[in-house]
NUVOKE-819664 format. One record per residue (C-alpha): residue in three letters; x, y, z. Coordinates in steps of 0.05 Angstrom, whole numbers, plus 5000, padded with zeros to 4 digits. Example, Ala and Ser with C-alpha at 12.3 -4.5 7.8 and 13.67 -1.06 7.14 Angstrom:
2
ala524649105156ser527349795143
***
This chain:
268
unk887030815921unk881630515964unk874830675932unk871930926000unk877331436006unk876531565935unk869131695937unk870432175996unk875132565959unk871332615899unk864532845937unk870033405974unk872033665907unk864433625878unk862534125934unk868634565932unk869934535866unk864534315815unk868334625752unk874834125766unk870133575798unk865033525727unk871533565683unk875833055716unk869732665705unk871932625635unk878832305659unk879831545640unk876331295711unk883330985744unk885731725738unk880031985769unk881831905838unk889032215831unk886332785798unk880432875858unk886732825905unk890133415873unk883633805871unk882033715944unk888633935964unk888434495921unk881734685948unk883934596016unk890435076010unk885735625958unk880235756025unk884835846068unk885836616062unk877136606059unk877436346131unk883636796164unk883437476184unk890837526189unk898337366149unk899936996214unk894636616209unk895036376135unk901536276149unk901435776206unk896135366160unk899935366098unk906035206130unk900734616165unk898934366093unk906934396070unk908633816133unk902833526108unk905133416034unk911633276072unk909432686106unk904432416046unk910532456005unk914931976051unk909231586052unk907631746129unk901132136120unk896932506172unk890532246191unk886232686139unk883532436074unk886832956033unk893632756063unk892231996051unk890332135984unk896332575970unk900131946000unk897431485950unk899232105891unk906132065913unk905531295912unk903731175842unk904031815804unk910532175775unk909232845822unk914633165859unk914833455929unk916634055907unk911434145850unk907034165920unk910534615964unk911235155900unk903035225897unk903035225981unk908435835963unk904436245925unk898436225962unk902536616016unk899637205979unk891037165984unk892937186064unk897737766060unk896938526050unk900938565982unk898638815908unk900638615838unk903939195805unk902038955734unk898738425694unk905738005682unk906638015767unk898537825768unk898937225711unk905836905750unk901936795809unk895736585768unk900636085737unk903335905799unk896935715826unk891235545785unk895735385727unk900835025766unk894834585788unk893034425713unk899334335686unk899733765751unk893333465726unk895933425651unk902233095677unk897832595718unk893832465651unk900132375617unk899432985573unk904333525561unk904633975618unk907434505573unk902334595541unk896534865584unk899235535600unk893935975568unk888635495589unk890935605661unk891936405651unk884736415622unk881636055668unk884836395728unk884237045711unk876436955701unk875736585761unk878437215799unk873737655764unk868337295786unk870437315850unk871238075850unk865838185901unk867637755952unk875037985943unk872538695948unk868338606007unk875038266054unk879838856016unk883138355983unk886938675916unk887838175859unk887638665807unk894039025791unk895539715816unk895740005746unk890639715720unk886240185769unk891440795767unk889040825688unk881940945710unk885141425772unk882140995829unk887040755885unk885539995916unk881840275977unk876140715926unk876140065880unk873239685949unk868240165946unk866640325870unk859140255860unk856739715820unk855440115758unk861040565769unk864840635688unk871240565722unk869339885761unk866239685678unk873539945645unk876839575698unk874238975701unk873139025613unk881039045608unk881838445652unk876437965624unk878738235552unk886237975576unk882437235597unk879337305529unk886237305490unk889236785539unk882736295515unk883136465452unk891136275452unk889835625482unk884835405437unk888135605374unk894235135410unk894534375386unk889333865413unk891433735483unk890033025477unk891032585544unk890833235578unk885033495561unk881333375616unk886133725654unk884634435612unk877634245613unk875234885656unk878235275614unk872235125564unk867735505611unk871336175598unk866436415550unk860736295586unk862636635649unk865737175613unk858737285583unk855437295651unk860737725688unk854938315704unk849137845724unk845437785785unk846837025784unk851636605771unk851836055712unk847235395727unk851034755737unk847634495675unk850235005637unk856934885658unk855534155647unk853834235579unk860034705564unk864634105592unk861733565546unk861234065482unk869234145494unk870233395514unk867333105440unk870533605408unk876633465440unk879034075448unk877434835477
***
Protein backbone atom coordinates (compact mmCIF):
# COMPACT_ATOMS: atom_id res chain seq x y z
CA UNK A 1 0.00 0.00 0.00
CA UNK A 2 1.51 3.39 -0.73
CA UNK A 3 2.69 4.91 2.58
CA UNK A 4 0.92 8.32 1.79
CA UNK A 5 -2.35 6.61 1.46
CA UNK A 6 -1.43 4.61 4.39
CA UNK A 7 -0.63 7.45 6.66
CA UNK A 8 -4.00 9.06 5.66
CA UNK A 9 -5.85 6.17 6.62
CA UNK A 10 -4.27 5.62 9.73
CA UNK A 11 -4.65 9.49 10.93
CA UNK A 12 -8.73 8.78 9.69
CA UNK A 13 -9.01 5.88 12.02
CA UNK A 14 -6.82 7.76 14.96
CA UNK A 15 -9.64 10.45 14.93
CA UNK A 16 -12.63 8.22 14.52
CA UNK A 17 -11.54 5.52 16.22
CA UNK A 18 -8.63 5.82 18.81
CA UNK A 19 -9.51 2.39 20.61
CA UNK A 20 -8.90 0.26 17.11
CA UNK A 21 -6.24 2.98 15.86
CA UNK A 22 -3.75 2.53 19.46
CA UNK A 23 -4.37 -1.33 19.24
CA UNK A 24 -3.59 -2.01 15.65
CA UNK A 25 -0.60 -0.19 16.64
CA UNK A 26 0.45 -3.33 18.19
CA UNK A 27 0.09 -5.19 14.73
CA UNK A 28 3.44 -6.40 13.08
CA UNK A 29 3.87 -2.78 11.04
CA UNK A 30 3.23 -4.40 7.28
CA UNK A 31 -0.26 -5.33 8.75
CA UNK A 32 -0.83 -2.11 9.95
CA UNK A 33 -2.12 -0.48 6.99
CA UNK A 34 -4.69 -3.34 6.08
CA UNK A 35 -5.95 -3.28 9.38
CA UNK A 36 -6.31 0.94 9.26
CA UNK A 37 -8.21 0.11 5.89
CA UNK A 38 -10.75 -2.10 7.59
CA UNK A 39 -11.14 0.39 10.44
CA UNK A 40 -11.79 3.39 8.26
CA UNK A 41 -14.35 1.65 6.37
CA UNK A 42 -15.89 0.40 9.34
CA UNK A 43 -15.89 3.85 10.76
CA UNK A 44 -17.20 5.27 7.68
CA UNK A 45 -20.38 2.73 7.37
CA UNK A 46 -20.85 2.91 11.82
CA UNK A 47 -21.56 7.23 11.46
CA UNK A 48 -23.64 6.96 9.02
CA UNK A 49 -26.98 6.57 10.99
CA UNK A 50 -25.23 9.72 13.39
CA UNK A 51 -25.52 11.90 10.28
CA UNK A 52 -29.20 10.82 8.71
CA UNK A 53 -32.39 11.71 9.91
CA UNK A 54 -34.11 9.08 7.86
CA UNK A 55 -34.12 4.95 6.72
CA UNK A 56 -34.06 6.39 3.17
CA UNK A 57 -31.35 8.11 3.80
CA UNK A 58 -29.05 5.45 5.47
CA UNK A 59 -30.14 3.46 2.97
CA UNK A 60 -29.03 5.27 -0.17
CA UNK A 61 -25.43 5.63 1.65
CA UNK A 62 -25.02 2.16 2.68
CA UNK A 63 -26.08 0.89 -0.44
CA UNK A 64 -23.21 3.89 -1.73
CA UNK A 65 -20.48 2.14 0.47
CA UNK A 66 -21.72 -1.61 -0.86
CA UNK A 67 -20.73 -0.31 -4.88
CA UNK A 68 -17.96 0.94 -3.26
CA UNK A 69 -16.58 -2.39 -1.76
CA UNK A 70 -17.87 -3.57 -5.16
CA UNK A 71 -15.58 -1.78 -7.23
CA UNK A 72 -12.37 -1.96 -4.58
CA UNK A 73 -12.98 -5.61 -4.79
CA UNK A 74 -12.61 -5.84 -8.76
CA UNK A 75 -9.89 -3.78 -8.29
CA UNK A 76 -11.68 -0.59 -9.93
CA UNK A 77 -11.93 1.65 -6.84
CA UNK A 78 -13.67 5.04 -6.45
CA UNK A 79 -11.66 7.99 -6.01
CA UNK A 80 -11.80 7.99 -1.97
CA UNK A 81 -9.01 6.81 0.19
CA UNK A 82 -11.12 4.32 2.03
CA UNK A 83 -12.08 2.72 -1.35
CA UNK A 84 -8.38 2.66 -2.59
CA UNK A 85 -7.38 1.22 0.53
CA UNK A 86 -10.12 -1.39 0.53
CA UNK A 87 -8.71 -2.01 -3.17
CA UNK A 88 -5.34 -2.74 -2.01
CA UNK A 89 -7.24 -5.21 1.07
CA UNK A 90 -8.81 -7.08 -1.64
CA UNK A 91 -5.37 -7.10 -3.48
CA UNK A 92 -3.25 -8.75 -0.99
CA UNK A 93 -5.33 -9.97 1.86
CA UNK A 94 -7.55 -13.25 2.00
CA UNK A 95 -11.01 -11.06 2.54
CA UNK A 96 -14.08 -11.80 0.75
CA UNK A 97 -16.65 -9.45 -0.85
CA UNK A 98 -19.09 -10.72 0.97
CA UNK A 99 -17.44 -10.64 4.45
CA UNK A 100 -17.98 -6.68 3.41
CA UNK A 101 -21.36 -6.40 2.22
CA UNK A 102 -22.63 -8.66 5.51
CA UNK A 103 -21.33 -5.69 8.05
CA UNK A 104 -22.86 -2.90 5.30
CA UNK A 105 -26.16 -5.37 6.01
CA UNK A 106 -26.41 -5.04 9.45
CA UNK A 107 -25.89 -1.55 9.82
CA UNK A 108 -29.32 -1.19 7.96
CA UNK A 109 -30.56 -1.20 11.52
CA UNK A 110 -28.89 2.17 13.55
CA UNK A 111 -30.79 4.11 10.51
CA UNK A 112 -34.06 2.30 10.84
CA UNK A 113 -36.93 2.47 13.40
CA UNK A 114 -36.66 -1.26 14.61
CA UNK A 115 -35.91 -2.79 18.33
CA UNK A 116 -34.17 -5.87 19.57
CA UNK A 117 -36.67 -8.09 21.26
CA UNK A 118 -33.94 -9.76 23.46
CA UNK A 119 -30.34 -9.99 24.27
CA UNK A 120 -29.66 -13.10 21.68
CA UNK A 121 -31.46 -10.64 18.70
CA UNK A 122 -29.11 -7.61 20.36
CA UNK A 123 -25.62 -9.78 20.52
CA UNK A 124 -26.28 -11.17 16.51
CA UNK A 125 -26.16 -7.81 15.37
CA UNK A 126 -23.34 -6.89 17.84
CA UNK A 127 -21.58 -9.86 16.20
CA UNK A 128 -22.45 -8.88 12.96
CA UNK A 129 -20.91 -5.61 13.31
CA UNK A 130 -18.36 -4.87 15.80
CA UNK A 131 -17.50 -8.51 16.01
CA UNK A 132 -17.63 -9.21 12.42
CA UNK A 133 -15.03 -6.36 12.14
CA UNK A 134 -12.64 -8.20 14.67
CA UNK A 135 -12.94 -11.50 13.62
CA UNK A 136 -11.82 -9.61 9.88
CA UNK A 137 -8.83 -8.13 11.66
CA UNK A 138 -7.81 -11.59 13.32
CA UNK A 139 -8.09 -13.17 9.87
CA UNK A 140 -5.85 -10.30 8.40
CA UNK A 141 -3.34 -11.01 11.35
CA UNK A 142 -3.49 -14.54 10.51
CA UNK A 143 -5.18 -15.57 13.74
CA UNK A 144 -8.18 -17.66 14.23
CA UNK A 145 -11.20 -15.80 13.47
CA UNK A 146 -13.15 -18.21 15.56
CA UNK A 147 -11.94 -17.32 18.25
CA UNK A 148 -12.79 -13.67 19.08
CA UNK A 149 -16.46 -13.99 19.64
CA UNK A 150 -16.70 -12.95 23.26
CA UNK A 151 -14.07 -10.41 22.77
CA UNK A 152 -16.31 -8.85 20.05
CA UNK A 153 -19.69 -9.36 22.24
CA UNK A 154 -17.84 -7.62 25.15
CA UNK A 155 -16.54 -5.02 23.55
CA UNK A 156 -19.71 -4.14 21.62
CA UNK A 157 -22.05 -4.34 24.01
CA UNK A 158 -19.99 -1.76 26.25
CA UNK A 159 -19.38 0.38 23.47
CA UNK A 160 -23.31 0.79 23.17
CA UNK A 161 -23.62 1.51 26.78
CA UNK A 162 -21.47 4.18 26.58
CA UNK A 163 -23.12 5.50 23.95
CA UNK A 164 -26.52 5.39 25.70
CA UNK A 165 -26.89 9.12 25.83
CA UNK A 166 -26.34 10.04 22.51
CA UNK A 167 -28.58 7.00 21.41
CA UNK A 168 -31.20 8.30 23.79
CA UNK A 169 -31.06 11.80 22.76
CA UNK A 170 -31.79 10.76 18.51
CA UNK A 171 -34.53 7.84 19.99
CA UNK A 172 -32.40 5.37 18.86
CA UNK A 173 -33.25 1.86 20.88
CA UNK A 174 -30.22 -0.53 21.19
CA UNK A 175 -31.31 -2.04 24.23
CA UNK A 176 -33.78 -4.89 23.96
CA UNK A 177 -37.48 -4.45 24.56
CA UNK A 178 -37.44 -6.76 27.53
CA UNK A 179 -34.77 -5.79 29.06
CA UNK A 180 -36.81 -2.39 29.85
CA UNK A 181 -40.37 -4.25 30.13
CA UNK A 182 -38.58 -5.94 33.45
CA UNK A 183 -38.13 -2.53 34.95
CA UNK A 184 -41.90 -1.57 33.32
CA UNK A 185 -40.59 1.31 31.13
CA UNK A 186 -41.50 1.27 27.36
CA UNK A 187 -38.58 2.68 24.76
CA UNK A 188 -40.19 6.13 24.49
CA UNK A 189 -40.02 6.72 28.85
CA UNK A 190 -36.43 5.02 28.62
CA UNK A 191 -35.56 8.29 26.17
CA UNK A 192 -36.54 10.18 28.90
CA UNK A 193 -35.55 8.34 32.25
CA UNK A 194 -33.65 10.79 34.41
CA UNK A 195 -30.15 10.21 34.93
CA UNK A 196 -30.48 8.75 38.39
CA UNK A 197 -33.67 7.13 37.70
CA UNK A 198 -33.19 3.06 39.49
CA UNK A 199 -34.74 1.77 36.46
CA UNK A 200 -32.19 3.61 33.90
CA UNK A 201 -29.21 1.96 36.93
CA UNK A 202 -31.10 -1.78 36.71
CA UNK A 203 -31.14 -1.36 33.12
CA UNK A 204 -28.14 -0.43 32.16
CA UNK A 205 -26.55 -2.91 35.46
CA UNK A 206 -28.03 -6.06 33.54
CA UNK A 207 -26.45 -5.04 30.27
CA UNK A 208 -22.87 -4.05 31.44
CA UNK A 209 -23.13 -7.22 33.85
CA UNK A 210 -23.89 -9.31 30.35
CA UNK A 211 -20.42 -7.39 28.73
CA UNK A 212 -18.86 -8.42 31.99
CA UNK A 213 -19.49 -12.35 31.42
CA UNK A 214 -18.74 -11.95 27.65
CA UNK A 215 -14.96 -10.44 28.86
CA UNK A 216 -14.61 -12.61 31.25
CA UNK A 217 -15.33 -15.67 28.59
CA UNK A 218 -12.88 -14.35 26.27
CA UNK A 219 -10.17 -14.01 28.52
CA UNK A 220 -10.50 -17.26 30.20
CA UNK A 221 -10.29 -18.49 26.16
CA UNK A 222 -6.69 -19.58 24.86
CA UNK A 223 -4.03 -16.86 24.06
CA UNK A 224 -5.15 -15.37 20.85
CA UNK A 225 -1.78 -15.21 19.54
CA UNK A 226 -1.34 -13.49 15.92
CA UNK A 227 -4.71 -12.14 16.55
CA UNK A 228 -4.39 -10.45 19.38
CA UNK A 229 -4.17 -7.29 18.27
CA UNK A 230 -7.27 -7.73 16.67
CA UNK A 231 -9.21 -8.41 20.28
CA UNK A 232 -7.09 -5.78 21.65
CA UNK A 233 -10.15 -3.32 22.59
CA UNK A 234 -11.58 -5.74 24.17
CA UNK A 235 -8.92 -5.15 27.04
CA UNK A 236 -10.55 -1.84 27.72
CA UNK A 237 -13.80 -3.45 28.94
CA UNK A 238 -13.01 -3.12 32.47
CA UNK A 239 -12.10 0.16 32.50
CA UNK A 240 -15.06 1.60 30.82
CA UNK A 241 -17.30 -0.62 32.58
CA UNK A 242 -15.86 1.05 35.76
CA UNK A 243 -16.50 4.53 34.48
CA UNK A 244 -20.06 3.87 32.95
CA UNK A 245 -21.72 6.73 35.56
CA UNK A 246 -18.99 9.46 35.22
CA UNK A 247 -19.18 12.84 34.10
CA UNK A 248 -16.20 12.07 31.73
CA UNK A 249 -15.08 9.76 29.73
CA UNK A 250 -11.73 7.60 30.18
CA UNK A 251 -8.31 9.67 29.21
CA UNK A 252 -6.49 8.42 26.14
CA UNK A 253 -3.62 7.54 28.43
CA UNK A 254 -5.55 5.46 30.32
CA UNK A 255 -6.73 3.59 27.49
CA UNK A 256 -3.15 3.61 26.30
CA UNK A 257 -1.91 2.00 29.17
CA UNK A 258 -4.82 -0.71 29.24
CA UNK A 259 -3.65 -1.65 25.52
CA UNK A 260 0.05 -2.21 26.38
CA UNK A 261 -0.79 -4.02 29.93
CA UNK A 262 -2.92 -6.58 27.55
CA UNK A 263 -0.26 -6.49 24.65
CA UNK A 264 2.89 -7.92 27.13
CA UNK A 265 0.72 -10.08 28.62
CA UNK A 266 -0.44 -11.29 25.54
CA UNK A 267 -3.62 -11.81 26.25
CA UNK A 268 -7.09 -10.05 27.73
Amino acid sequence: MDAGLANRLAQSVRTADPDRYFSALFAPAPQRPFLFALYAFNAEVARIAETVREPMLGAIRLEWWRETAQGAAKGSPRNHDVARGLADLFAEKPLLLAELEAIIAARAFDSSADHFEDFAALEAYLDATSGAVMRLAAKLLGGRPEAVREAGLAYGLTGLLRALPFHNNRHKLYLPLDLLAAVHVTPEEFFHLEARDPRLAAVTRQAALRSRDHFLAARAAPRAGAALAAILPAALVPVYLRKLRALHDVPIHRRQMALLSAAMKKRL
